[in-house]
C-alpha positions in Angstrom: 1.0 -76.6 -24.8 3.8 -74.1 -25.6 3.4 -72.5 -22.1 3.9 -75.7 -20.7 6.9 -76.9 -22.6 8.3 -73.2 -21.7 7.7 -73.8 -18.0 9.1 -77.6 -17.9 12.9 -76.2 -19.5 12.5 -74.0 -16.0 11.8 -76.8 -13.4 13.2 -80.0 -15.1 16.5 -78.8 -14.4 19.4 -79.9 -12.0 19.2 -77.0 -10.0 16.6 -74.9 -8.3 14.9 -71.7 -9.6 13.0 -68.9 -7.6 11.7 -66.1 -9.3 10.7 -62.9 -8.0 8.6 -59.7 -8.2 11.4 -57.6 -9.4 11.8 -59.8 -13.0 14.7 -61.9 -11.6 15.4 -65.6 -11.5 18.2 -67.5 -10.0 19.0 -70.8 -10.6 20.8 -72.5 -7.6 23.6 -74.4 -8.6 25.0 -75.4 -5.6 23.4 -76.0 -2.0 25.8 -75.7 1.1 28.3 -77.9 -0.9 30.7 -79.2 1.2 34.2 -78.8 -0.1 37.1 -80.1 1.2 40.2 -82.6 1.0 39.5 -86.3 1.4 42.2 -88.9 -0.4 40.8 -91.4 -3.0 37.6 -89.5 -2.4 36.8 -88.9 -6.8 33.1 -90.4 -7.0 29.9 -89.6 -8.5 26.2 -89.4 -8.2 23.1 -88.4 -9.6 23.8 -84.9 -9.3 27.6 -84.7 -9.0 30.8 -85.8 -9.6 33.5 -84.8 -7.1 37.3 -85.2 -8.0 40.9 -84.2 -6.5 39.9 -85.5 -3.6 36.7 -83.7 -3.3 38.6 -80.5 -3.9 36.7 -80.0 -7.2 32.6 -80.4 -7.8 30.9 -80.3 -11.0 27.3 -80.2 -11.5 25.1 -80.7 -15.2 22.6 -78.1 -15.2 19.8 -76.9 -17.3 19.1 -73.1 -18.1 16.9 -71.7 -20.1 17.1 -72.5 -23.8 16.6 -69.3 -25.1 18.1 -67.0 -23.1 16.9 -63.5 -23.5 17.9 -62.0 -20.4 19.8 -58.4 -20.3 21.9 -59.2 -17.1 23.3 -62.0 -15.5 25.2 -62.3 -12.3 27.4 -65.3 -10.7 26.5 -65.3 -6.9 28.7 -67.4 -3.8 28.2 -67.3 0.0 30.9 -69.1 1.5 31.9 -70.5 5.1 34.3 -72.5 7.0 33.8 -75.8 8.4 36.9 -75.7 9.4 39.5 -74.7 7.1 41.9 -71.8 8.7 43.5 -70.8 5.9 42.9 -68.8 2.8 42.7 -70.6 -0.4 42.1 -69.8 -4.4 38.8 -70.9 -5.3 36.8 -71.1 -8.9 33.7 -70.8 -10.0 33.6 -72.4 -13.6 31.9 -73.4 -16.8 32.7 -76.0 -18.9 32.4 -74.6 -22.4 30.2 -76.8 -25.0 32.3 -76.5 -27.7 35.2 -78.2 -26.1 35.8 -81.9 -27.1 38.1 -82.4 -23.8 37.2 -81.6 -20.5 38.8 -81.8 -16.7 37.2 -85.5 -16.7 39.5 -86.3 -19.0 42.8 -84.6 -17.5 41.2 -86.7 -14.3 41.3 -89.9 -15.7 44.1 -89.4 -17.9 42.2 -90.0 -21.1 43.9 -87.8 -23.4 45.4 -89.7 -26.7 48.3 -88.0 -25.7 49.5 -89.8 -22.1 51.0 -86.9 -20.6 48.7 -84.2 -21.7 49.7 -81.9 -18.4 53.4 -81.9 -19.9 52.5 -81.5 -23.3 50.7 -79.0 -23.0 51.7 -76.4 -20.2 49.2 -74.4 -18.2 46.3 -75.8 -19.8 45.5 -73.9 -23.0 43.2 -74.0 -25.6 44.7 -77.1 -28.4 43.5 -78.8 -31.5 44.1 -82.7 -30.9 43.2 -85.5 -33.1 40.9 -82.9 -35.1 39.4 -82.2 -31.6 39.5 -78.9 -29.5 39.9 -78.3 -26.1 39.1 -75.5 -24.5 40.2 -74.7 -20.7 37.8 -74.0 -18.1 35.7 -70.5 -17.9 36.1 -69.3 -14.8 32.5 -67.1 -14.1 34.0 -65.8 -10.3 37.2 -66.5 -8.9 37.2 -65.6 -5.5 39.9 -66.1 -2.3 38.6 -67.8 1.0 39.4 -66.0 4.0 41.0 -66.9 6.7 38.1 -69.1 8.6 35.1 -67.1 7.9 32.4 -68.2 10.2 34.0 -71.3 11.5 36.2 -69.3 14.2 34.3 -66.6 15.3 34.2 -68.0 18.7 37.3 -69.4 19.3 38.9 -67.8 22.4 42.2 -67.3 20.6 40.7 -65.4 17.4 38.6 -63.2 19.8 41.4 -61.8 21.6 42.3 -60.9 18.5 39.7 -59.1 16.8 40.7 -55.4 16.4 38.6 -52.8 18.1 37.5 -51.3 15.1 35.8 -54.5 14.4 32.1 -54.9 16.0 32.0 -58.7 15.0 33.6 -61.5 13.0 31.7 -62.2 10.1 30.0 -64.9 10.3 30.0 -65.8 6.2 30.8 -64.0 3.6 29.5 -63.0 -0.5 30.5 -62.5 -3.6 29.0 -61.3 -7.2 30.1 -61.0 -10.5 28.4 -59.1 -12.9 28.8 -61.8 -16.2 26.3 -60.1 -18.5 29.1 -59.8 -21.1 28.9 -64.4 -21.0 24.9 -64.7 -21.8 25.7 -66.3 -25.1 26.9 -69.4 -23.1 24.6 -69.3 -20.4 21.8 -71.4 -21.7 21.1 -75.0 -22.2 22.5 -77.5 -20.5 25.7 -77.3 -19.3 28.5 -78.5 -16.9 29.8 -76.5 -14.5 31.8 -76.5 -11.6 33.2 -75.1 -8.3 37.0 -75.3 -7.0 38.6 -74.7 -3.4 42.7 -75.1 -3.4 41.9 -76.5 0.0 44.4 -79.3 2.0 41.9 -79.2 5.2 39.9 -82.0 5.8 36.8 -80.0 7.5 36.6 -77.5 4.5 34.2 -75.2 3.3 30.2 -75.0 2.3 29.5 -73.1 -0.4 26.3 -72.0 -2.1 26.5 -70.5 -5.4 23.9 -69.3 -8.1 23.3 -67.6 -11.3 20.8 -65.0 -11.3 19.4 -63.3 -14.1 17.3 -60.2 -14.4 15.2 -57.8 -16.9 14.0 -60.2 -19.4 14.5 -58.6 -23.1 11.9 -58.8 -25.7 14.6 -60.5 -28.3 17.6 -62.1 -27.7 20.6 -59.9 -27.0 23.4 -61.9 -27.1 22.8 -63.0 -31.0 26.1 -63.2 -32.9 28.5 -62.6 -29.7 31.2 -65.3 -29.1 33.1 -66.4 -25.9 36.0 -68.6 -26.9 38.5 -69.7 -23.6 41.8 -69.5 -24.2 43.8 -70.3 -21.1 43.9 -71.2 -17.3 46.1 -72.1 -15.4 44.5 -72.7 -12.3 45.3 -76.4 -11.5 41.7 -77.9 -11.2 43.0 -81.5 -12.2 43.9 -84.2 -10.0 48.2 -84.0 -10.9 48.4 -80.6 -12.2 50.4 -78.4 -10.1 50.3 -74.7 -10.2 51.5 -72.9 -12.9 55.4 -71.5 -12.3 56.8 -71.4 -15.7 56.2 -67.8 -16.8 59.3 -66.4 -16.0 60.7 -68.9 -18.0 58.9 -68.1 -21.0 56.0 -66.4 -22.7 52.7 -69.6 -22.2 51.4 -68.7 -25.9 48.0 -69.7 -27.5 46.2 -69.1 -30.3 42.3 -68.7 -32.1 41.1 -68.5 -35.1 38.9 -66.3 -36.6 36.2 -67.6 -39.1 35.6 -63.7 -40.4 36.9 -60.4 -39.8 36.0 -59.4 -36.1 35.0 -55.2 -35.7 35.8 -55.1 -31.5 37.2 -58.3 -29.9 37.6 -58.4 -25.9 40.3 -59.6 -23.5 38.9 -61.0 -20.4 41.9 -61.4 -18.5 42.2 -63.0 -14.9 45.3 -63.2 -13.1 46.8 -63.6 -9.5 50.2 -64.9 -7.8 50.3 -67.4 -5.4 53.6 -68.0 -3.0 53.2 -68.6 1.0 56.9 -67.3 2.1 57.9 -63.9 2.3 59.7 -62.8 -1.0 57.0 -65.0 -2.9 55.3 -64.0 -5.8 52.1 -63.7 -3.5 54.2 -60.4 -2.0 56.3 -58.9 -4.6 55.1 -56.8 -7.3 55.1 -58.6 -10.4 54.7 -57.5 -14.1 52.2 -59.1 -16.4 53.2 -58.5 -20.2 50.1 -59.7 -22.5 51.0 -59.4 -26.2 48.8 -60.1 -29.4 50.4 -61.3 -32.6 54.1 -59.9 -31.0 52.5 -56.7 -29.8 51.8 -55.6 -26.7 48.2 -55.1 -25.6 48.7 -54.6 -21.7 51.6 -54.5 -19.7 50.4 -54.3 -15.9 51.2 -54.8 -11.8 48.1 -56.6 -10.3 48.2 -55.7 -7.3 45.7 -55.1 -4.0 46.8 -53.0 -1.1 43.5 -52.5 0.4 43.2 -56.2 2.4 42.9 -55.0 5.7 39.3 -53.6 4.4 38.4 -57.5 4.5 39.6 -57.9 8.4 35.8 -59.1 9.5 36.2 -62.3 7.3 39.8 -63.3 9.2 39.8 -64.2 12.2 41.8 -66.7 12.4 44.1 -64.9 10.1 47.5 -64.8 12.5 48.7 -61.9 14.0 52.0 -59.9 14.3 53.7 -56.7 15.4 55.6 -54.0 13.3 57.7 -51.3 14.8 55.5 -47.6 14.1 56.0 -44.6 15.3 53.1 -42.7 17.4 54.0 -39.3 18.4 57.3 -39.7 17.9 57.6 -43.1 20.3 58.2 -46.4 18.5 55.6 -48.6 19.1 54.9 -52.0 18.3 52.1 -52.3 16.2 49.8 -55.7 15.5 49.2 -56.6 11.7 47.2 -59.7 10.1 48.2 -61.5 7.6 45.3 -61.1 5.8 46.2 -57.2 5.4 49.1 -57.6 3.5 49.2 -56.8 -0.1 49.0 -59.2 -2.5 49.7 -60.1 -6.2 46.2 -59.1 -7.1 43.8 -60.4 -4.5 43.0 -60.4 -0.6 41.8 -62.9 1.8 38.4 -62.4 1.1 38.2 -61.1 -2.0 36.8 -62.0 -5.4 39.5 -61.1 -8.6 37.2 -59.9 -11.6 38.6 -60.0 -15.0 40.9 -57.0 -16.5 38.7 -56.3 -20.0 41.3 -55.2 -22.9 40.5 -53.9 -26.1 42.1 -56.0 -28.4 40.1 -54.1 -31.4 39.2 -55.0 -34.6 40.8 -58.3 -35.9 40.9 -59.4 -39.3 39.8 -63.4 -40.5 42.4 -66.0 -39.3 44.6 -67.2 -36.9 45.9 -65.0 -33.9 48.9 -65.9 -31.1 48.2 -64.7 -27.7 51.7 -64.2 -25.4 51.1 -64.0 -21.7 54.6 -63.0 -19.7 55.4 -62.4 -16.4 58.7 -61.8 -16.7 60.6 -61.8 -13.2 58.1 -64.8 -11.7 60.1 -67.1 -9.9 59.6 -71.3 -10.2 58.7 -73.4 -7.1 61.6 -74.5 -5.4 62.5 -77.4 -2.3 62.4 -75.0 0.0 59.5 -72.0 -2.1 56.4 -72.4 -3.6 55.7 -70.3 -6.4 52.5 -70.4 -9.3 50.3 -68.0 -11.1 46.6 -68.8 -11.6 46.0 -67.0 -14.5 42.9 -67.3 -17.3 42.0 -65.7 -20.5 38.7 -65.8 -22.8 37.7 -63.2 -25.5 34.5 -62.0 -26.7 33.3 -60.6 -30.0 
């Protein structure tokens, strides 16, 4: 009777589950899910719920109860349907000890009317003697410019570098998230974002995979606690351009003294034009309690390694010089650097030591001191996200 109860938590669950000779199981949470922009398109059914206008899915699933697993990983395929363009995208958990969720930044269901404006970037508040606790993101990755999709289009073929055998014709992602098996089990609500305006969109599969099953559990006592993000997920939320301004601060409390505590922290700048924060190096400042913990440049100069997954990245030419003769050399936009990401690319978290903390409450500073605010004519924002673990 126990080895049935054990097996129906596996297979009564919202998603799939394979497992395999080598002791892993993943659980599929999402089945070439279509993604993509359709106004007045927030409805839900058995499975999910779709909101800002089907920009954002979430999904209730069921994982193992007791989860005694040693590794976990957070697995996305991606492809275009259609969408040219390269776009933020999350893939999140809701966190069970939040009171508060993007449902109710959707329908605007806060006590509090304007709950976007009271509380900037999203961060983790007390309200009403309830908590709410961002989003989690588990992999945050960056679309590339029509993976798939335009392959054969006679324009993107022309372009395809030599170097290049083919166009891609999708494109993976995996993020080692070991470090979050204490909230990986039970039910829970998770979700999956694309920052996409196109109406043909993206499908997206996505699961969580675990392996080498552990003879006790070895995430006893660990705690995951979200403290910001910024990434607007919510239906009115715009992205995030007030950093420059001012530090965003948060805080946590601490119910005993804490002998290591962990910074996960996720960051990237977004800003189409030229002298955007997308371009330009920016610094991150990230103080604790009025002391800085990390002071840092995200930034990746190695996106022309992710070419295959563009093609329908545009093209230009840059004067070089080739044995002495100016020439005029072509360059994507997908190889340009970038305030911490590529076209293509996932952004794992920077893990700071914040060491040991004593019982109580702790303020968390996050500065970027030179970012610039969207203006008429410039769009500037900074997806940024922070958890810690102890």
């Amino acid at each position: 009777m126990k080895n049935l109860k054990f097996l129906i938590v596996f297979l009564i669950i919202a998603s799939c589950s394979n497992e395999s000779l080598d002791n892993k199981i993943a659980f599929d949470v999402f089945e070439k899910q279509s993604i993509r922009f359709q106004p007045s398109s927030e409805e839900q059914n058995d499975q999910t719920i779709a909101l800002g206008s089907g920009r954002l899915i979430l999904k209730t699933i069921q994982l193992p109860t007791n989860n005694n697993y040693r590794h976990a990983n957070a697995n996305i395929t991606l492809v275009s349907t259609g969408d040219p363009w390269d776009k933020s995208g999350s893939f999140f958990i809701i966190p069970t000890s939040s009171d508060y969720s993007v449902l109710n930044l959707a329908n605007n269901s806060f006590p509090n009317k304007e709950p976007m404006d009271s509380y900037p970037g999203i961060q983790k508040f007390l309200l009403e003697d309830n908590n709410y606790y961002p989003p989690l993101e588990l992999l945050r990755f960056i679309t590339p410019f029509g993976v798939g999709y335009f392959n054969t289009e006679e324009c993107c073929e022309k372009l395809k570098p030599v170097y290049i055998a083919k166009w891609e014709d999708d494109i993976s992602w995996s993020e080692d998230i070991t470090h979050l098996l204490p909230i990986l089990k039970g039910e829970i609500l998770v979700g999956v974002f694309i920052d996409t305006w196109s109406d043909k969109g993206w499908d997206i599969d996505v699961a969580i995979e675990f392996t080498e099953p552990a003879q006790t559990n070895q995430s006893q006592g660990q705690n995951i606690v979200s403290l910001v993000n910024t990434t607007p997920f919510s239906a009115g939320q715009n992205g995030y351009d007030q950093f420059g301004i001012e530090p965003l601060v948060t805080s946590f409390e601490l119910e005993a003294d804490a002998d290591e505590v962990f910074l996960y922290y996720l960051t990237t700048g977004h800003g189409g034009h030229g002298t955007g924060d997308e371009f330009v190096k920016k610094t991150n400042v990230v103080s604790l309690n009025n002391q800085i913990v990390a002071e840092f440049i995200p930034w990746r100069d190695d996106c022309a390694a992710f070419r295959r997954f563009n093609p329908s990245s545009g093209v230009w030419t840059e004067t070089a010089e080739w044995k002495g003769v100016e020439i005029e050399e072509r360059i994507a936009s997908s190889d340009y650097s970038r305030s911490g990401w590529c076209p293509g690319s996932q952004v794992s978290p920077k893990k700071i030591s914040l060491g040991k903390l004593e019982k109580g409450r702790h303020e968390l500073s996050i500065f970027i001191p030179d970012a610039q605010i969207t203006t008429e004519t410039e769009f500037n924002f900074w997806n940024v996200a922070a958890y810690i673990a102890y």
